[in-house]
FIVEXTI-173304 format. One record per residue (C-alpha): residue number from 0; x, y, z. Coordinates in pm, whole numbers, plus 32768, in hexadecimal, padded with zeros to 4 digits. Each point is the difference from the previous one (the first is absolute). Layout:
BEGIN
<zado><resi>NUM</resi><xx>X</xx><yy>Y</yy><zz>Z</zz></zado>
...
***
This chain:
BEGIN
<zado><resi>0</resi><xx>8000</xx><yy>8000</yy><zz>8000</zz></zado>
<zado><resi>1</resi><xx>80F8</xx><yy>80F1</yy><zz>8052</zz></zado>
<zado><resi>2</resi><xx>80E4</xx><yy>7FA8</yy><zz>7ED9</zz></zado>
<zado><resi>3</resi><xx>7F19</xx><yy>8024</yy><zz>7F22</zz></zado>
<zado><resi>4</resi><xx>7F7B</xx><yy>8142</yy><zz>8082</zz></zado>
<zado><resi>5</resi><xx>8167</xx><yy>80A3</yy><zz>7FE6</zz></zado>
<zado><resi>6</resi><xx>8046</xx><yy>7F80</yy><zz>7EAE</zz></zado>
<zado><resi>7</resi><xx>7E8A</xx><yy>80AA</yy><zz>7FA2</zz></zado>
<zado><resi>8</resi><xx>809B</xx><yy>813F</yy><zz>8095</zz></zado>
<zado><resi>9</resi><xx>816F</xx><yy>7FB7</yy><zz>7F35</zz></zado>
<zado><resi>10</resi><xx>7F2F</xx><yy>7FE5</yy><zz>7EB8</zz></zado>
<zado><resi>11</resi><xx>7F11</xx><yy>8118</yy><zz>8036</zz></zado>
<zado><resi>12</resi><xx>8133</xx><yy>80F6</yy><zz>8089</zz></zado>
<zado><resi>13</resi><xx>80BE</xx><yy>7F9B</yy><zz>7EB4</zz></zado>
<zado><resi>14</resi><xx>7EFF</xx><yy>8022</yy><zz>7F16</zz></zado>
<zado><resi>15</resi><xx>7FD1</xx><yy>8189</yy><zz>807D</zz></zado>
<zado><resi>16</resi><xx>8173</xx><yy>8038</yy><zz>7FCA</zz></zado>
<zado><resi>17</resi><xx>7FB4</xx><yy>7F78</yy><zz>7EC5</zz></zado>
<zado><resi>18</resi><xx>7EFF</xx><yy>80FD</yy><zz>7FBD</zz></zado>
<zado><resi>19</resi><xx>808F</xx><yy>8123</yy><zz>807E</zz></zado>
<zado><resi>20</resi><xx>810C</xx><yy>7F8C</yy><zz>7F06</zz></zado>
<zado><resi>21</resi><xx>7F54</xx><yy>7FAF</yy><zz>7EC9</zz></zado>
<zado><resi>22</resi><xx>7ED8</xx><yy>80E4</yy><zz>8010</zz></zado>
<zado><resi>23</resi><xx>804A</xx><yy>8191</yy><zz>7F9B</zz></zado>
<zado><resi>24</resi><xx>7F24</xx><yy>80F5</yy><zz>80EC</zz></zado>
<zado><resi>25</resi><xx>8074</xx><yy>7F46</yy><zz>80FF</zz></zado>
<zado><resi>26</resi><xx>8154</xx><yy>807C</yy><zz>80A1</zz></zado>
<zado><resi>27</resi><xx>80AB</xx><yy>7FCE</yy><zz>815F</zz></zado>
<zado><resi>28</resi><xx>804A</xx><yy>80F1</yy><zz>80CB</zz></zado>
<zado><resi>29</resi><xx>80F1</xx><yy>7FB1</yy><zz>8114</zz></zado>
<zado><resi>30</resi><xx>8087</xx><yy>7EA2</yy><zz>8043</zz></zado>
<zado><resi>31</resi><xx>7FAE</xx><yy>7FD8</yy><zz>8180</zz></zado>
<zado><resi>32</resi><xx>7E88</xx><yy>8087</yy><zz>7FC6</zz></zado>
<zado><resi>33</resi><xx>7FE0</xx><yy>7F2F</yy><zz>7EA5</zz></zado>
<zado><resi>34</resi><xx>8054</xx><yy>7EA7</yy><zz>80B6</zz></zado>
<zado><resi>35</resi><xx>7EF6</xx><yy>8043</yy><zz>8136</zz></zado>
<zado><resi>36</resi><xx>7F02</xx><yy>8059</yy><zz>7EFB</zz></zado>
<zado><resi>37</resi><xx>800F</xx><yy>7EBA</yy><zz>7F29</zz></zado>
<zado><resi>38</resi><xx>801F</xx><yy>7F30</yy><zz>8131</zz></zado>
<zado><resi>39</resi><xx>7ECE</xx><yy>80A9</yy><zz>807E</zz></zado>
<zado><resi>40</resi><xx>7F34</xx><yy>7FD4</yy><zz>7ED1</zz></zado>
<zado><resi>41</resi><xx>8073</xx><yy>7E96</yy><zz>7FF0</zz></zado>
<zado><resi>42</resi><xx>7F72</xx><yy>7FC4</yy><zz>814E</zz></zado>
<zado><resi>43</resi><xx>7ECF</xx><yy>80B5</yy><zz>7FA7</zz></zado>
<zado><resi>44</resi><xx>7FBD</xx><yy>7F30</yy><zz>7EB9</zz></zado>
<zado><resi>45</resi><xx>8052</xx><yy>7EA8</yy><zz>809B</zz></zado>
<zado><resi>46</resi><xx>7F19</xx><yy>804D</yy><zz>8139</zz></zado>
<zado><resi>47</resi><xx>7EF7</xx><yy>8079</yy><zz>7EEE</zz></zado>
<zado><resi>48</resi><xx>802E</xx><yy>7EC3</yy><zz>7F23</zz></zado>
<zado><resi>49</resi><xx>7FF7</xx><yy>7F0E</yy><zz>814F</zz></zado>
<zado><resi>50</resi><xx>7ECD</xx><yy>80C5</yy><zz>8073</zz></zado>
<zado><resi>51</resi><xx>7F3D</xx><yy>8035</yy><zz>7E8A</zz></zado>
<zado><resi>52</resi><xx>8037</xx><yy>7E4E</yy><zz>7FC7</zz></zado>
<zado><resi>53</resi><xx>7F6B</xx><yy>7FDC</yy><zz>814D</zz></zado>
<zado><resi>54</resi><xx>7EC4</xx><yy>80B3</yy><zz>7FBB</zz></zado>
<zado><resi>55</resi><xx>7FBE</xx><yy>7FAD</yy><zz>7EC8</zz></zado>
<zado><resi>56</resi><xx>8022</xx><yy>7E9F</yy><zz>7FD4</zz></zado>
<zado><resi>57</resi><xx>7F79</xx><yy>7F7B</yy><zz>7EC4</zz></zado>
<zado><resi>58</resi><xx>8036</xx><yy>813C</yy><zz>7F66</zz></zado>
<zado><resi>59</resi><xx>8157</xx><yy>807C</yy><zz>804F</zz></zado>
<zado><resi>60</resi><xx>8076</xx><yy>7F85</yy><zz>7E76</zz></zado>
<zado><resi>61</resi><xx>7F1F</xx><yy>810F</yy><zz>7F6D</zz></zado>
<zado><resi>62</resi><xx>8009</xx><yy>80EE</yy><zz>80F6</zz></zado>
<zado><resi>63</resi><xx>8152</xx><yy>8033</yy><zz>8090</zz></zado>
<zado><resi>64</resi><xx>80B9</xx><yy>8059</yy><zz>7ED7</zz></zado>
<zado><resi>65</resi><xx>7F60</xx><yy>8151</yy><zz>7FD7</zz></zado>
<zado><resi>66</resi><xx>7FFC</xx><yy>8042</yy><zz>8173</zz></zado>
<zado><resi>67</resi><xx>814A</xx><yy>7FCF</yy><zz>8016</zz></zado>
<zado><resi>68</resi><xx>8039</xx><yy>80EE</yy><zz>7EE3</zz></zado>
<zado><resi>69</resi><xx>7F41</xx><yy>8121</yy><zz>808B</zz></zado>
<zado><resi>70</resi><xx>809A</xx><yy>7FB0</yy><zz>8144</zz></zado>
<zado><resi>71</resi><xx>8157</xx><yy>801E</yy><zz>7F77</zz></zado>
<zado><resi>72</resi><xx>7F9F</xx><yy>8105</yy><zz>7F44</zz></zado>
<zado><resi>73</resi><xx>7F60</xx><yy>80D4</yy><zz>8129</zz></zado>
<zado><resi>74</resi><xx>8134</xx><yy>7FB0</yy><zz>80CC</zz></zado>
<zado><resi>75</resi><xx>8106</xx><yy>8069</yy><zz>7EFD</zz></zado>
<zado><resi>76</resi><xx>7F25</xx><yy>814A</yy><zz>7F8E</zz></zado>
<zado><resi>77</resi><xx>7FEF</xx><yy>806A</yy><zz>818A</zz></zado>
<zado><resi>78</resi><xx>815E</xx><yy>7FF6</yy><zz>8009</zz></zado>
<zado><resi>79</resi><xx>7FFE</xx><yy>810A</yy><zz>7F21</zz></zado>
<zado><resi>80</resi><xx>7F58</xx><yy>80C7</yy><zz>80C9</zz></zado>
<zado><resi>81</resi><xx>80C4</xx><yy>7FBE</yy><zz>8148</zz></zado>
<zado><resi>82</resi><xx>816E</xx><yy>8021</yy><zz>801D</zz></zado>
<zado><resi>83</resi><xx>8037</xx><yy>7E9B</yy><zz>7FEA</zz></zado>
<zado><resi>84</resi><xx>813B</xx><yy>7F94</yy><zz>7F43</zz></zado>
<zado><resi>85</resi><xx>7F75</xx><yy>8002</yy><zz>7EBA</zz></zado>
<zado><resi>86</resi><xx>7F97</xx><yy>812E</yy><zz>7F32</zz></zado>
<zado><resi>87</resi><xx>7EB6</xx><yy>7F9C</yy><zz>7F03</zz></zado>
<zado><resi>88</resi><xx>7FBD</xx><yy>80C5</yy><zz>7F10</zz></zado>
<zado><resi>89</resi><xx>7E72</xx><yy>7FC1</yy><zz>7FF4</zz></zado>
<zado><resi>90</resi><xx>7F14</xx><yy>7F10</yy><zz>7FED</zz></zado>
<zado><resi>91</resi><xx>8097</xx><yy>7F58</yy><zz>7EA9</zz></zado>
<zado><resi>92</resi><xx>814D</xx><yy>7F96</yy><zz>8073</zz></zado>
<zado><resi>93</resi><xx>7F5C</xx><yy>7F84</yy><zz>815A</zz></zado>
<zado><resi>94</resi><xx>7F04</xx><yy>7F29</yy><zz>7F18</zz></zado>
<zado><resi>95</resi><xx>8127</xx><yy>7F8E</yy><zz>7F3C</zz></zado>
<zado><resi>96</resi><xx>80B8</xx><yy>7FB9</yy><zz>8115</zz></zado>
<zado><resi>97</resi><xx>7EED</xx><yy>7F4C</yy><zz>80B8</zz></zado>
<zado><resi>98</resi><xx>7FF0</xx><yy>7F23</yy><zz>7EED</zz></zado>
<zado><resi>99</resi><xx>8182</xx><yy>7FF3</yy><zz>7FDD</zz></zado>
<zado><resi>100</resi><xx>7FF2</xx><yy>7F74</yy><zz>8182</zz></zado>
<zado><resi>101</resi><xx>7EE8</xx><yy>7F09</yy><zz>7FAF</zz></zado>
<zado><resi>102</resi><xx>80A5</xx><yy>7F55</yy><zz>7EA3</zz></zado>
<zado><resi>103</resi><xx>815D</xx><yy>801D</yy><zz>80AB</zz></zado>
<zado><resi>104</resi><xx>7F6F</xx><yy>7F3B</yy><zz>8146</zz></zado>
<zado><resi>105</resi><xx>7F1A</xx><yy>7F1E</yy><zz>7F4A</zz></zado>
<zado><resi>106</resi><xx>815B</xx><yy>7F88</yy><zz>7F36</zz></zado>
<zado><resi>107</resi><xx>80C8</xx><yy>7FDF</yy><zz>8127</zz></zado>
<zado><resi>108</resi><xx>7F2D</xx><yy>7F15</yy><zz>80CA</zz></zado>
<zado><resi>109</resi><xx>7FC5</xx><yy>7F51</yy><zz>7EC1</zz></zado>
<zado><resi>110</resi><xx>816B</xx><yy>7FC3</yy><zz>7FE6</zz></zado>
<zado><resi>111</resi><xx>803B</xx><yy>7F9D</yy><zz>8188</zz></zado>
<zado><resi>112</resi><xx>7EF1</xx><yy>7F50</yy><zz>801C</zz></zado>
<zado><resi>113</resi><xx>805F</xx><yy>7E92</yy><zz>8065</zz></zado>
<zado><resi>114</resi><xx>7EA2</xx><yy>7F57</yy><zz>7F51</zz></zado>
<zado><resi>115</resi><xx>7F0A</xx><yy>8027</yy><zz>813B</zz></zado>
***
């Protein structure tokens, strides 16, 4: 249980590096405020994910990949707005990157996963 829940964190903090990285709009700012951000949103999204498969059973295939993308979304817009590490320069590059941070995860627990 707790393996797996740090790996979830490993592959969600990496895939926001990856964002900030690939996606333009989307810029750090300084390195010590940059790292506490994308730990905190990978905390956020893998207490959202555990939560959202919880409640909604039987429908979690249909309806937690676009919760997850307006969560991500939300979360990288807002930093934005806040002084948070990252400078986002509007609601574009945070949907872009939302969806960056959804693909990028997706692939790497595809790739780690051990067949369960």
């Amino acid at each position: 249980m707790i393996k797996a829940s740090i790996l979830r964190f490993a592959v969600v903090f990496m895939s926001i590096l990856v964002t900030v990285w690939l996606t333009p709009g989307l810029a750090p700012t300084r390195p010590a405020f940059f790292f506490f951000f994308a730990m905190l949103v990978a905390l956020v999204n893998i207490f959202l994910k555990s939560v959202m498969i919880r409640f909604s059973a039987g429908c979690s295939m249909v309806s937690l990949g676009p919760i997850l993308l307006a969560i991500n979304t939300s979360l990288l817009w807002l930093a934005g707005k806040i002084p948070a590490g990252v400078v986002v320069e509007g609601f574009w590059p945070a949907l872009w990157g939302g969806l960056v941070i959804s693909v990028v995860s997706f692939v790497m627990y595809f790739l780690i996963s051990d067949g369960q």
